[in-house]
Structure formats: structure tokens, C-alpha cells
Phi, psi and omega in degrees: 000128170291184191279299196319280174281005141287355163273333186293305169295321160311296197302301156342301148257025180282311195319300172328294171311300191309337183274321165348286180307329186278036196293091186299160186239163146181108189248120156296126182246148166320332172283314196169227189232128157266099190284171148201191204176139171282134185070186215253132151214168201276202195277326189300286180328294149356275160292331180296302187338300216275299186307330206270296166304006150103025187212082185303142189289350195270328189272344190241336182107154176202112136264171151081002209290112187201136174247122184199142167058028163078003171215146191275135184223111183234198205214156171207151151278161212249005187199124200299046191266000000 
């Protein structure tokens, strides 16, 4: 196997785990809801998570935004008033 295609396949399968990983959460709290995802994704990254799942970050709010212990985790309200 050539180097080429062994860097193609490792980006191939970091790219995999990663989409892999990206699995949402989302636990009601008294305050509102809590999100996470296994791994690291930016705030941007986030919120597209959170809009893709019918809960715009403009209409419900995002705080709390933090990576710890190996997962990203932010806070929303539960009602869009």
C-alpha cells in the first residue's frame, strides 16, 4: 500500500469515528434542557446540532458552553418564550 493511500484512509476513518461521536443528548432540567455529544465541537458546531433538532439557539437560548471529561456539553430553555 502506498503512503497516499494510507493517509487517505486514516483521514477516512478519523472523519468516521468522528461523525461517529457525534451523537446529541439532550436531558430536561429544571432550568431548561441540557445538551452534550461525546467529543470536542465548537459553539457554531453546536448550535447547528441544536437548530437540526428543531431548537434554534435564537429562539431557546445557549449558555454554559463547555468541554469536560471528553464531551461537549451547553444548557438551553425548554420553551421558546
Amino acid at each position: 500500500m502506498n503512503d497516499n493511500i494510507k493517509i487517505i484512509s486514516a483521514l477516512a476513518e478519523r472523519n468516521r469515528r468522528k461523525r461517529a461521536g457525534l451523537t446529541l443528548k439532550r436531558s430536561k432540567t429544571s432550568s431548561g434542557y441540557e445538551w452534550s455529544c461525546e467529543g470536542q465541537i465548537s459553539q457554531d458546531e453546536a448550535q447547528t446540532l441544536m437548530r437540526k433538532s428543531g431548537y434554534d439557539s435564537i429562539v431557546y437560548g445557549f449558555w454554559g458552553y463547555r468541554f469536560t471529561d471528553g464531551k461537549t456539553e451547553w444548557q438551553s430553555s425548554n420553551n421558546s418564550d
